[in-house]
N, C-alpha and C positions, 0 to 999 in steps of 0.2 A: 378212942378214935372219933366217936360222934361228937363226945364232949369237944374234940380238939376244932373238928370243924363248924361246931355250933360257936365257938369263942371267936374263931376268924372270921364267922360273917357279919359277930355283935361287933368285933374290931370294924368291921369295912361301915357299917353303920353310923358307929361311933363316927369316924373318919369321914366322912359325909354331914355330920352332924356341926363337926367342927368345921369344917368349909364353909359351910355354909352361915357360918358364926361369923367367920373372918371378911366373909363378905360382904357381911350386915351390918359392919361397924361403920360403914359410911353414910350410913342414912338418917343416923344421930335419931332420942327419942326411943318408944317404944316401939322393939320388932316381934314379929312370931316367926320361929322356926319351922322348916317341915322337914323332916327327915325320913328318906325310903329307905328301905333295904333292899339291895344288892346281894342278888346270887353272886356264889365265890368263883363260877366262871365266866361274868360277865365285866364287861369292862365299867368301870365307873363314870370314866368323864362321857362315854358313847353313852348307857344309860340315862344318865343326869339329861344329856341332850333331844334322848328320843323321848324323854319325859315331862321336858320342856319346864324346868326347874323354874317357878315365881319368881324366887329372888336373882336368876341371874336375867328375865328379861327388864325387872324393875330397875338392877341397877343402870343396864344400858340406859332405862327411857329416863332416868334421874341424870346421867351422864351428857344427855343428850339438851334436859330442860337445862342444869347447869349451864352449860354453852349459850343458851340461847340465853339466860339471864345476864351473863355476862359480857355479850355482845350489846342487848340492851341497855346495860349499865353505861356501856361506851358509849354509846350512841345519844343516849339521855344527858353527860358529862358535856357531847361536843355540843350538843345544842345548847347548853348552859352556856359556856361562854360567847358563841354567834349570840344568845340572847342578850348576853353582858355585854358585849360589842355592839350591839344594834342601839341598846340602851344610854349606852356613852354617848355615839353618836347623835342622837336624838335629842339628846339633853344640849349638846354643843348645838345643833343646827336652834334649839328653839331659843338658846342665848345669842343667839346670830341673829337669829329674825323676830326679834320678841313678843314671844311666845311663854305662855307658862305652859308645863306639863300637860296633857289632855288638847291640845291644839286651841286655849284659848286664846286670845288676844292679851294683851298687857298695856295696860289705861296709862301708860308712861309714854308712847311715842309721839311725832308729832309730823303729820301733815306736813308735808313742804310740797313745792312747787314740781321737782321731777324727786320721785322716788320717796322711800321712808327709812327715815333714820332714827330709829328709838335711842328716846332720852330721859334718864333720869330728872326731876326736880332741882336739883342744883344744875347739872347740864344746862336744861332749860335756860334759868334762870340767868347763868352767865351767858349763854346766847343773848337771850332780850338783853340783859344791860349793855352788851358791845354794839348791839343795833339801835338802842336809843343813845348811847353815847357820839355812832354813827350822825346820825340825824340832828344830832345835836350842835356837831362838828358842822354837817351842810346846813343850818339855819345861821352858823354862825357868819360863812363865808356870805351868804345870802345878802345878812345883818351889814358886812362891809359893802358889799355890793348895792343895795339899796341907797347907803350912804352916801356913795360916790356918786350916787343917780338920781337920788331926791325922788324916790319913789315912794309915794304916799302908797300904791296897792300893795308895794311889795311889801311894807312896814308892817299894813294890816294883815298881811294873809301869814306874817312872820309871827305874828303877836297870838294869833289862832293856833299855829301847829305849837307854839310854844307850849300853851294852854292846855294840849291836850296830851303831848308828852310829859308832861310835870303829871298831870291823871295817870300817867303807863307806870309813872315811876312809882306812885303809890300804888297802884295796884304789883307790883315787883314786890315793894317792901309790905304788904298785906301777905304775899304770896312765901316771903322769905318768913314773915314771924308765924304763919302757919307750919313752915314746915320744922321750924324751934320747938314751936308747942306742941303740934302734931296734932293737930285740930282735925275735926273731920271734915273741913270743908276742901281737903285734899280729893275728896273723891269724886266730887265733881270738877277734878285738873286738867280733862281733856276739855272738857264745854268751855271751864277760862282761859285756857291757850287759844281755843280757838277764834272765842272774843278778841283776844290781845293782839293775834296774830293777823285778825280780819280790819282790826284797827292800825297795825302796823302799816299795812299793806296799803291800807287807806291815805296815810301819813307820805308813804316812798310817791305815791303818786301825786298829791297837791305840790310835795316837795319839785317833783321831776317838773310840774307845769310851772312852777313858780321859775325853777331854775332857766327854762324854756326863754326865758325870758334875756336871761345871759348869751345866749346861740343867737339872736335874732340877727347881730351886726357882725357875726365873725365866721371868718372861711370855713367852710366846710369838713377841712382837714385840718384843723387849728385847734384840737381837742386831745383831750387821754381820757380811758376809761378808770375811773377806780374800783374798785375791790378790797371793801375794808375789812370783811369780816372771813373767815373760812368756814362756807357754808358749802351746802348741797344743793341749791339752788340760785345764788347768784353766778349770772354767767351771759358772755354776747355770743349771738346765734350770726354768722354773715349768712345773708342772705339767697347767694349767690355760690353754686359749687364751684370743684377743680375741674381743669381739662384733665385729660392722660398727660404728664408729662414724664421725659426720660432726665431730666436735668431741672433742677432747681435750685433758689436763692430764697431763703426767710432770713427779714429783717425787723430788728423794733427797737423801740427803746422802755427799759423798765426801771422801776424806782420798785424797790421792797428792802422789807430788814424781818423778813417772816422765820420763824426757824422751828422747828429745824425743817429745811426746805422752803421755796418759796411756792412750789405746786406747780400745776401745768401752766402755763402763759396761752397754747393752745394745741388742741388734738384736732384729727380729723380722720370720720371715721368713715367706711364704706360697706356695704352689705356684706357680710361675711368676714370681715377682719376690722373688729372695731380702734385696734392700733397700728391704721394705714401711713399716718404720719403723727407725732405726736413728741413736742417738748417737755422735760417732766423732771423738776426737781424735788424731791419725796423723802423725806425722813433725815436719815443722817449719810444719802447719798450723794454721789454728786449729777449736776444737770447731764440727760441722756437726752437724745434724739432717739425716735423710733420711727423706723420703716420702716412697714409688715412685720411690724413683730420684733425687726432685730434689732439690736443696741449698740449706740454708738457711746461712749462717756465723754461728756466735751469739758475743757480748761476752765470755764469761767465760775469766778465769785463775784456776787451781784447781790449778795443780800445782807447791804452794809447801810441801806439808806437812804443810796445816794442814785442820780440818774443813770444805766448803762446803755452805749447801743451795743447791742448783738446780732450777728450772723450767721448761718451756717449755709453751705453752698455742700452741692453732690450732684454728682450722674452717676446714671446707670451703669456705666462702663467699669466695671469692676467695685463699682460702691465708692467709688472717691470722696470723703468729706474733709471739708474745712472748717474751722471756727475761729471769728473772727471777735473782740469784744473791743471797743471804743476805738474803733477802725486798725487793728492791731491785729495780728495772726495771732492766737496762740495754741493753736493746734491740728493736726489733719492725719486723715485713716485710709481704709481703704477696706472692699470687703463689706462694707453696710448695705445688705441688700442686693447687692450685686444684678446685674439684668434684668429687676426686677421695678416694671416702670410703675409711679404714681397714676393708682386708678382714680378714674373720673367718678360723679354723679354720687358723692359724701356729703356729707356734715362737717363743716367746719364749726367749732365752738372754741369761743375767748375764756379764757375762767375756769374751763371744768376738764378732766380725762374722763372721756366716755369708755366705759367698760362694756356698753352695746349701741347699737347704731341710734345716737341720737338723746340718750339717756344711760341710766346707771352710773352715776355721778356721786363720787366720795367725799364726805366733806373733808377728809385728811389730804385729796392729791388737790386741793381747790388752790388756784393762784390770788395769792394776799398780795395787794401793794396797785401801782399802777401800770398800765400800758397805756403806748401811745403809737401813732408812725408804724404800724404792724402791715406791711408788706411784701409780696409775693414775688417770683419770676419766675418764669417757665426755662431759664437759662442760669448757667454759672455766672456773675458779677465776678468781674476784674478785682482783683485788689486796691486799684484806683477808685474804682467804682463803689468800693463799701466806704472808702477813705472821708469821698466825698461827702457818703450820708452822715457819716460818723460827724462830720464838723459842721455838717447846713450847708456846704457848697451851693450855690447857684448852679452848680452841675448837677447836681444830685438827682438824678431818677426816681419815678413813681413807678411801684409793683406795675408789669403788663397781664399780672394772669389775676393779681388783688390788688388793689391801690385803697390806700386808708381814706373813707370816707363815712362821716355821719349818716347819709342814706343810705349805706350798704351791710349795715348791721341795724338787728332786733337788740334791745337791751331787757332781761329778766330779774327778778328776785331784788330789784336797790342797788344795784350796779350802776353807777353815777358819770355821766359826762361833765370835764372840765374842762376852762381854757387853756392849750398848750401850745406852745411855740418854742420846737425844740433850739437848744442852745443857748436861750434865753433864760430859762428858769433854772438850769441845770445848777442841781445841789441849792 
């Protein structure tokens, strides 16, 4: 009988032994067992508990660090990719604003007159050749005009810029077999654009006085602006803002073959909503009027060439618009902006879409070709009334809120005034 109860309590032992085996298989590595003995009238699992068994508080607090390892692990993964997202980002914004990695600067961009537009060496490079080709173009008309005039100063002052653009051009072509060779005289590319571009600039201006000279004997409004190249900073400032109006008339005449798009003709922007009014043909869209923002699609192709007059008439009262192209209806809406009147005390600009009030100028929405007869009204024009401008009428009306005038506009960047006398030259 002793032996039988001496075997049952090495069983309850045993039994405890092995529990405690089966416990410790999750701790992986080396473990130590402890095993008590249990009286044969005591309970085991109550024992085990008033005895506060090592291995079953460790498995808890091992249960417990697991959890918290594996929360960490989540937590460590999400921030992995916010960090891989943040990183993307950053790499796009600094090819946006050129930038290399670590926020330095990138010795590629270039100085202009409103804002910065980074430009590679070729970029560059096909810039200046379209600007001296520019220039080359108004010495030449100069070259007829002098003729016509027997203008010994203008001959000589022709013979000078000549002289000094045939220099731009070899410095171009010095500039193009370096970047063949890959000379190191590439690293000082900002200090030579900047020479280049300080002589350019020098060049648009004897150019502009010399042309000065064409304006002396003719009307005031007897002019077009051109715009040869698609830059970020040629562009006409008027001088003079809008009133508030609830109804208006924009009209002009334009010559381009730019593509795809011919650009803005003009925006006008106001504190708070830099696309208060704004004409804008862009990419492989068609020409939009913008009111605050909303969009109108108007009929007209105009970038064949050739001369066009255009219109477009709206009021307030439901957004009403019309488009008119070489005194001809070819389309009308409604809904553009609706009750929502032309604010006053903006920026009007020729040439550029201001993306902020008075700057942030793209050279992609920039208008190429010419303007001329660019006129305003604080009111709808009759049908009659556009017909007139459309063909030179003797009837024909001057803007009451803009009227096209050489003293009412700034000219920037090599945006050039010529003689125009619509109807006359047309095509």
């Amino acid at each position: 009988m002793q032996a039988t109860r001496s075997g049952f309590s090495w069983r309850l032992v045993l039994f405890s032994c092995v529990l405690l085996e089966t416990l410790s298989q999750d701790f992986g590595g080396q473990t130590q067992f402890i095993c008590t003995s249990v009286p044969k009238d005591v309970d085991i699992c109550a024992a085990t508990l008033q005895n506060s068994v090592p291995g079953l508080d460790l498995k808890s607090t091992v249960m417990q660090l697991r959890e918290t390892v594996l929360q960490q692990k989540e937590t460590i993964m999400n921030q992995k990719e916010t960090i891989r997202e943040l990183t993307s980002k950053l790499a796009r914004c600094e090819s946006q604003s050129g930038t290399e990695p670590g926020g330095r600067r990138k010795e590629t961009g270039t100085k202009n007159t409103m804002g910065d537009v980074s430009r590679g060496p070729a970029d560059t490079l096909t810039q200046l050749s379209q600007t001296l080709q520019s220039l080359k173009q108004r010495l030449e008309n100069l070259e007829q005009f002098s003729r016509s005039n027997n203008s010994v100063q203008a001959n000589s002052l022709k013979d000078m810029l000549q002289s000094k653009i045939d220099d731009l051009e070899k410095q171009v072509l010095s500039r193009v077999n370096s970047i063949e060779e890959g000379k190191p005289g590439l690293r000082n590319e900002t200090e030579q654009r900047g020479r280049v571009e300080s002589t350019l600039t020098s060049l648009h201006q004897r150019i502009a006085d010399l042309e000065k000279g064409q304006r002396e004997n003719r009307p005031l409004d007897k002019f077009q602006l051109t715009f040869p190249l698609r830059t970020n900073y040629m562009y006409a400032k008027v001088k003079k803002s809008l009133p508030e109006m609830y109804a208006l008339t924009v009209c002009m005449w334009l010559k381009s073959n730019a593509s795809p798009g011919v650009g803005t003709p003009f925006s006008y922007a106001v504190p708070g909503q830099a696309n208060e009014l704004v004409l804008i043909e862009w990419g492989n869209n068609p020409m939009e009027i913008l009111i605050n923002d909303k969009v109108a699609k108007l009929p007209f192709l105009i970038n064949d060439g050739k001369w066009h007059h255009i219109c477009v008439t709206w009021t307030t009262r439901d957004g009403v618009w019309e488009a008119f192209q070489d005194g001809v209806k070819r389309g009308s809406g409604e809904n553009l902006a609706p009750y929502h009147p032309i604010k006053p005390q903006g920026l009007l600009i020729l040439g550029q879409e201001q993306d902020t009030y008075g700057g942030g100028f793209d050279a992609t929405q920039a208008f190429v070709g010419d303007l001329a007869n660019f006129h305003i009204w604080d009111r709808k024009l009759s049908e009659g009334e556009i017909y007139n401008l459309a063909t030179c009428s003797s009837k024909a009306q001057v803007g009451n809120v803009f009227a096209w005038m050489e003293t009412s506009l700034d000219i920037y960047g090599g945006a050039s005034k010529w003689t125009f006398e619509a109807c006359r030259q047309l095509n």
